[in-house]
N, C-alpha and C positions, 0 to 999 in steps of 0.2 A: 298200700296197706289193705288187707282184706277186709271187707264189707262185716263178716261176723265179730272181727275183731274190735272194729270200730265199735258195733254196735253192745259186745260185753265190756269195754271201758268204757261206755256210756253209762252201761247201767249198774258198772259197781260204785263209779260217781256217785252216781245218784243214789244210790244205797247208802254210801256213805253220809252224803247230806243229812239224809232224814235221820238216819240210825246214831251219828255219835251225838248231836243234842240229844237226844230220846235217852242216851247212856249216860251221858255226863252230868244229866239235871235226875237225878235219885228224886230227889224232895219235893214236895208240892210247893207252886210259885205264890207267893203271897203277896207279893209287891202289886200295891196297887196300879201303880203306872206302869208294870210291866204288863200286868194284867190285862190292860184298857191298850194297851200298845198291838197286845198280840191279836185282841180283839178285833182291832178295825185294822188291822193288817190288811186281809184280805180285799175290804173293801178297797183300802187306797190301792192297792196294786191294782186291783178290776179297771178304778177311774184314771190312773197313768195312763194303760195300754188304751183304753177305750177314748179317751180322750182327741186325742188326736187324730184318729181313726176317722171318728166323730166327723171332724171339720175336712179332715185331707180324703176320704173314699166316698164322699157324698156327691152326686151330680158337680155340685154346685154348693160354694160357699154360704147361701142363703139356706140352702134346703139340708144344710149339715146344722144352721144354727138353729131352726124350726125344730129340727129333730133334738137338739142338745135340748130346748127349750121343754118341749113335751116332757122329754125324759124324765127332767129332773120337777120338773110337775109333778108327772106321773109316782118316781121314786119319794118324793117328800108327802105324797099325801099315804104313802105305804104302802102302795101296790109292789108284789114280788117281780121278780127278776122277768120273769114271761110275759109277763102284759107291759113293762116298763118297754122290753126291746123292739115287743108287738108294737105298742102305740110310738115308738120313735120310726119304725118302719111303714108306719101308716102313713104318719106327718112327713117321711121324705116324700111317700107315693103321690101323696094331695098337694105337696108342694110343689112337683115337679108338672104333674096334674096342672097345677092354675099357671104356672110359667108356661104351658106347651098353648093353654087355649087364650093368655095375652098376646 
């Protein structure tokens, strides 16, 4: 199969996706729990794929849970996205850091 080909049924896929809800829903969504659904969508997917990540790309099982630990410190007292991934890349650094000098 050729490479452009591929790559334009990729992207009428994806066109598709986004485009037939967008078409199909005319009205504004008023359902509460749909509402609160579509809200924290984003967030649960961010925390599936990162999740795991998390524990399985780190050094080390200790310094993936340091880092999970900061994180969600970090996220729950409401720091944005850049300092949360900032200070879990710090806490693998310092982690790995006090493993390397016991």
């Amino acid at each position: 199969m050729n490479l452009w080909f591929g790559v334009a049924i990729m992207a009428v896929v994806t066109y598709l996706m986004r485009a037939v809800p967008l078409l199909a829903i005319r009205r504004r969504i008023t359902n509460q729990w749909a509402l609160s659904f579509l809200h924290y969508l984003p967030y649960v997917v961010l925390a599936a794929m990162a999740f795991p990540a998390i524990l399985t790309d780190a050094p080390s099982l200790a310094t993936g849970l340091v880092a999970l630990g900061v994180a969600l410190v970090l996220g729950w007292r409401g720091h944005d996205l850049s300092a949360v991934v900032l200070g879990a890349a710090l806490a693998i650094g310092a982690a790995e850091a006090l493993q390397l000098l016991t």
